[in-house]
N, C-alpha and C positions, 0 to 999 in steps of 0.2 A: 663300527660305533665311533663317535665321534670322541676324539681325546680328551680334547677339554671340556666337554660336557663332564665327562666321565671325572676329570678331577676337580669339577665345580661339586658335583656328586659327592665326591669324595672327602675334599675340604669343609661343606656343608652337614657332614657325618662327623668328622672330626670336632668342630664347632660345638654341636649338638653333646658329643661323649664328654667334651670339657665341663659341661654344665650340668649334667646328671648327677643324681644324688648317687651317694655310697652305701655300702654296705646291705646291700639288697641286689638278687634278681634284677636283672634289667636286658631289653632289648629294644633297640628303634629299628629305624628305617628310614637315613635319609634320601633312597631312591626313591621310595612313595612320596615324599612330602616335596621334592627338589620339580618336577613337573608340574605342580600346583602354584608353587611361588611364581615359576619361570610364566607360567599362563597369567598368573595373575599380574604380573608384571609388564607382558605386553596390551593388559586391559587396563590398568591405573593411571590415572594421572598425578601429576607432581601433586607434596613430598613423595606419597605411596610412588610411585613408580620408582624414582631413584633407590627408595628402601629397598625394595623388593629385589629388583634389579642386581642391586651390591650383594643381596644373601644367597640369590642364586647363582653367582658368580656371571652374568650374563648379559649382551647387549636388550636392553629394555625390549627393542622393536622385534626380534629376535626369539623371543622369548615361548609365545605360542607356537613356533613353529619347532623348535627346538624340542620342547616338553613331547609334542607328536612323535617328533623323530627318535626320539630316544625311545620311548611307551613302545614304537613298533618295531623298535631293533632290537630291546629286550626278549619280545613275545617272540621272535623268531628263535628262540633257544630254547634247546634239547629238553632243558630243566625249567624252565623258567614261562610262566605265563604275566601279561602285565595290561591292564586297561586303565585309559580315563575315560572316564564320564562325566556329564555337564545336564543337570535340571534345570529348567526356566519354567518360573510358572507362567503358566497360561494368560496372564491379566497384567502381566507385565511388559510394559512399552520396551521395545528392546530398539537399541540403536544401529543406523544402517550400517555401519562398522564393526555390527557383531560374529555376522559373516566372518570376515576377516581375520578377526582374531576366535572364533572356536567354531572347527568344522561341522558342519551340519552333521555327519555321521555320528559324531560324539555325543550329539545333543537329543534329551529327552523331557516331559514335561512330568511339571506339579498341577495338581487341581485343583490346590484348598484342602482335599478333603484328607486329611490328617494319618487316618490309617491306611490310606489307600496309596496313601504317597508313603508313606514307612514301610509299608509293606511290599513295593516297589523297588525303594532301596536297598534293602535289606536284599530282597530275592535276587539283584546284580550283585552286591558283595557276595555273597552266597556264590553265585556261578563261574566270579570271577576269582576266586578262593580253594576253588572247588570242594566247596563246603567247612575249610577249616575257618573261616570266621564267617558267621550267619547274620551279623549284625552291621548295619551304616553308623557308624560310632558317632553321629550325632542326633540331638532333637527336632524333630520334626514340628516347627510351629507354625503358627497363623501368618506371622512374619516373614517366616521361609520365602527367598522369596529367589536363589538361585543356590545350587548345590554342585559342586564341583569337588570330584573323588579320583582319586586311583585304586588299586587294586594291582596288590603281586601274588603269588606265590611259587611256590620253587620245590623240589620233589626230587630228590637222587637217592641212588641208591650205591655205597660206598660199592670202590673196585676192588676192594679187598675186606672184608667182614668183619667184626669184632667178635669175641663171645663174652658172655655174661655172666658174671657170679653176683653172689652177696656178700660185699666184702667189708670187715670192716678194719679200719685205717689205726694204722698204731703209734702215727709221728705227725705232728703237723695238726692246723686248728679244727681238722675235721676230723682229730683220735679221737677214740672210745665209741663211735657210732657207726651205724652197719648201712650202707649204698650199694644200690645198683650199680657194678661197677664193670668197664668195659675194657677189653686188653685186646692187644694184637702183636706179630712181630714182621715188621715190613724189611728187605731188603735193601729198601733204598735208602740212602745213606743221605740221599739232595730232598727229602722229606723235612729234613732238621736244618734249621737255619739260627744261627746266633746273630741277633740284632744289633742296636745300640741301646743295651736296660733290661733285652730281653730275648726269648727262644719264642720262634714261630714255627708250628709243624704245621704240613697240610697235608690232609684228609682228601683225597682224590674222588671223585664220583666218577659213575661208567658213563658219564655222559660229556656236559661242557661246564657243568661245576665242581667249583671244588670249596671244603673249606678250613680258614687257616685258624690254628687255635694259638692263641700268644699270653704268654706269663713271663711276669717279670720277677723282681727280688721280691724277699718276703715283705719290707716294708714300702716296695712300691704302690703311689698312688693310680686307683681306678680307670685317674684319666690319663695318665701316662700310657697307663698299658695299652688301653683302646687308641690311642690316638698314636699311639708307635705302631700298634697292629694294623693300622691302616693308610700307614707311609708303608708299611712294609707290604701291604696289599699290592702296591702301583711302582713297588720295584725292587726286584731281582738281588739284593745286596745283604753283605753279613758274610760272617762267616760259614762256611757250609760242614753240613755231617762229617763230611768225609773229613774235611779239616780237625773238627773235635774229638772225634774218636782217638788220634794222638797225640790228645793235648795233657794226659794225663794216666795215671794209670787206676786198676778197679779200685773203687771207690774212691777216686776224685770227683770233684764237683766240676765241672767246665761251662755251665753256662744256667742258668735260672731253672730251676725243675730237672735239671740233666744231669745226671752220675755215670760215670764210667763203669759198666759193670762186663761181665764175662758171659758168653755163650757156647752153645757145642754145635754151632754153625761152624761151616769152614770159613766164612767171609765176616767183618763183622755186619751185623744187621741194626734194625730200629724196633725195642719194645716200646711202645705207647698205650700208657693205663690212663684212664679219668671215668671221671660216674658219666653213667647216662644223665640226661637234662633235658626239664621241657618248661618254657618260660611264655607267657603270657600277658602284655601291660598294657593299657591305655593311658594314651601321652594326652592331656591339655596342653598342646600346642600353645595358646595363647599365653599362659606361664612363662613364656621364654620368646612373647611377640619382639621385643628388641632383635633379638639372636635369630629370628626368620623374616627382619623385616615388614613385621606387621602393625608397628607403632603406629603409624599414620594411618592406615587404611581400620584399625580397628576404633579411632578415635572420629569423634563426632563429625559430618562432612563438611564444607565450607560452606557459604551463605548463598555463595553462586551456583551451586549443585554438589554432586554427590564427588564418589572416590573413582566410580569405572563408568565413565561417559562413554568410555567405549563399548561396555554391555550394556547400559540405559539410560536414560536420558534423567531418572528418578532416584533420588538420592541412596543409594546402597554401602553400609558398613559391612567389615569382616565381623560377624558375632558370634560364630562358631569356627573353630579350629582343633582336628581330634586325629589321633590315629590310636587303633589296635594293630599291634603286632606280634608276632607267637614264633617260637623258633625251639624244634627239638632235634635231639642228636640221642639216637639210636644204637643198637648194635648190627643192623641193616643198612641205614642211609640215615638223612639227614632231612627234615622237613621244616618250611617258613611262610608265613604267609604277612599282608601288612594290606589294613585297610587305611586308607588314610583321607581324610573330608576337610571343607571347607563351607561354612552355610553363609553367604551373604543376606544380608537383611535389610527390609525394609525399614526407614530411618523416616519422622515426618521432616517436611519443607520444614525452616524456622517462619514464625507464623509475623506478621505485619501490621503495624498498627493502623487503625482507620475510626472514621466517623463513625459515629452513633446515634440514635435517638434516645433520651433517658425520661420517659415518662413517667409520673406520679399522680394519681387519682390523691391528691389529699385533701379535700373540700368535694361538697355533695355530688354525686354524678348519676346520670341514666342507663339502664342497660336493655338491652333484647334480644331474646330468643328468638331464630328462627330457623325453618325447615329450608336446607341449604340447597338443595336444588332450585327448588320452586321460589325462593325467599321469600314464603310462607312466615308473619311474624308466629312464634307460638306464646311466648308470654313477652311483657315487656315492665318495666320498674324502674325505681329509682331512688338511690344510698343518698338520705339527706346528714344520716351519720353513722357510723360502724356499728354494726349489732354484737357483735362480739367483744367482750370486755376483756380488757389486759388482766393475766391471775398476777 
C-alpha cells in the first residue's frame, strides 16, 4: 500500500477529529471520504482542483488513479472490504476525458426515475456493507445528476476474547451507573504503550487488523486524544509495557488509565477493562467544506462553464456531501462499516440578455378564429374597446 497515500489518509482523519464536536458519541472515516476528494480532484478544474488537491494531500492529476489504487489494495484484506462507485445519468453529456479520470468498471447509471435510482443505491451500499448500513446517505433528486460513493466495512474477530459482565463503576464520571462491560488478561506486555498525553492499547484481531484504543489525562481535550491516537497509529514509539510495569509500585499511577497493580501470574501480564460500544453518525460533509476542500466546487460555477469539465461539459456543483459511519466493539471482535457519497448537481447556464418584441393591443384591434390545420376561419371580431370594466 502506498505510504503516503496512507498518511495523506491519515493526516486528512486527523484534520477531520480536530473539528468534531465534544462531548458526545462520535465516529468518522476518513478512508471513505479521502478516495472521493482525490477523484474529485483529478476531475475539477481551477480554484476546486487546487482545493481539493491540498485536502487530499495529493498531486491533482494523480488523484483518480490513486483513489482506485488504494479502494483495491484495501479490498485485498483479510478484514476489510472497500468499493467506489460512480452514477451518471443517462441524459447527461459527458466529456471525452471522462474515460480518463473514472474507469468504466466503476460506473453505473440514473434514469430520472427517483425511486428506482434510490433503490439502486441503497441496494450497492447494502452489499458493499454487507448489510450493516442499508442506506446511500444522500437524496435522490431531479437534479441528481452524478453520484460518486465508497463503501467499507471491516469484520474481525479479536485473537484473544473478552467476557462480559454488568458492571457498575464506582470512581470516575461514569460512577453510580451499570455497563456492559468487558475484561480480559493479555500476556503481552508490548499491548500497552505510553504516548506523548497518552496510553495506547491494541486489540489484535485473528486476521490483518487490529484495533488501537487511546486515553489521555482526565482533563484532556477530545482532539488531542484522537489526533495523538492517530500519529501513534503510523509509528511504533512511546514507552512500552514492559517499561511501565517498573516504573512504580501497586497502586501507582504510570501513565493515563494505567495503575500498577498485582497478580498471581508468574510473569507480569495486561488486565484491560472498558464497556462494550456501538456508535452510529451521519456526517454533513459540507459543514466542514473549507476542511475537505470543497469551497469552490460547492459554490456557484463560473460564467464560462462549470466546476468538472472533465466529467461534462454542463455546468455541475458539489450539492451533496454525506457519510454514515458505525463502529462496535464486542466481547468477540470488532465491527465498522462507512458509507460515504457525493451528489453533483445540475446548476442552470447564467442566462444572456437579448432582443425582444414588446407588443401592446391598446387601441381597437381584429381577432380570428380558426381551425388550425385546415385554416378554416371559425369566428372572426373586432375589440373597438374593452368589454371588461376595471372593479
Amino acid at each position: 500500500m502506498d505510504a503516503d497515500v496512507v498518511q495523506a489518509v491519515n493526516n486528512l482523519t486527523s484534520r477531520w477529529a480536530r473539528e468534531l464536536p465534544s462531548g458526545g458519541n462520535t465516529v468518522v472515516s476518513g478512508l471513505g471520504l479521502w478516495p472521493l476528494l482525490a477523484l474529485l480532484a483529478t476531475a475539477a478544474d481551477e480554484p476546486g482542483r487546487g482545493e481539493l488537491a491540498e485536502a487530499a494531500g495529493v498531486e491533482a492529476g494523480l488523484g483518480a488513479a490513486k483513489a482506485v489504487e488504494l479502494m483495491e489494495s484495501v479490498d485485498r484484506s483479510d478484514d476489510l472490504h472497500a468499493a467506489l462507485g460512480v452514477w451518471v445519468h443517462e441524459q447527461l453529456k459527458l466529456s471525452e476525458s471522462f474515460d480518463s479520470v473514472v474507469p468504466a468498471a466503476l460506473t453505473g447509471t440514473l434514469t430520472g426515475d427517483l425511486a428506482g435510482d434510490k433503490a439502486k443505491l441503497d441496494a450497492w451500499a447494502a452489499e458493499h456493507t454487507d448489510n450493516l448500513i442499508r442506506e446511500m446517505p444522500l437524496e435522490v433528486t431531479a437534479d441528481l445528476a452524478v453520484v460518486l460513493a465508497s463503501a467499507l466495512s471491516l469484520r474481525t474477530t479479536w485473537e484473544q476474547e473478552f467476557t462480559e459482565q454488568v458492571r457498575q463503576l464506582h470512581e470516575g464520571p461514569w460512577a453510580g451507573r451499570a455497563w456492559h462491560w468487558l475484561e480480559r488478561t493479555d500476556r503481552d506486555l508490548g499491548t500497552v504503550r505510553r504516548c506523548e498525553g497518552l496510553t495506547v492499547v491494541t486489540v489484535q484481531g485473528d486476521a490483518d487488523v487490529d484495533v488501537l484504543l487511546g486515553i489521555g489525562a482526565a482533563d484532556a481535550r477530545q482532539a488531542d486524544v484522537l489526533t495523538g491516537l492517530l500519529a501513534a497509529s503510523s509509528a511504533a514509539e512511546g514507552m512500552s509495557g514492559a517499561e511501565l510495569v517498573e516504573l512504580g509500585e501497586p497502586g501507582d499511577d504510570v501513565a493515563p488509565g494505567v495503575r500498577i497493580g498485582q497478580t498471581t501470574s508468574p510473569a507480569p501480564d495486561v488486565k484491560l477493562s472498558l464497556p462494550s460500544f456501538s456508535v452510529e453518525v451521519e456526517h454533513d460533509l459540507l459543514e466542514l467544506r473549507g476542511v475537505f476542500g470543497l469551497a469552490a466546487v460547492t459554490s456557484p460555477p463560473p460564467r464560462s462553464g462549470g466546476h468538472f469539465s472533465a466529467i461534462s461539459p454542463d455546468p455541475l456543483v458539489v450539492g451533496q456531501a454525506k457519510q454514515t459511519v458505525l463502529a462496535r466493539f464486542f466481547a468477540t471482535g470488532f465491527e465498522a462499516a462507512a458509507v460515504t457519497a457525493m451528489g453533483l448537481m445540475r446548476t442552470s447556464m447564467p442566462t444572456q440578455q437579448a432582443r425582444r418584441l414588446e407588443v401592446s393591443l391598446n387601441r381597437p384591434f381584429g381577432f380570428v378564429a380558426v381551425h388550425r390545420s385546415s385554416r378554416l376561419p371559425v369566428v372572426a371580431g373586432w375589440i373597438a374597446e374593452p368589454t371588461e370594466p376595471a372593479v
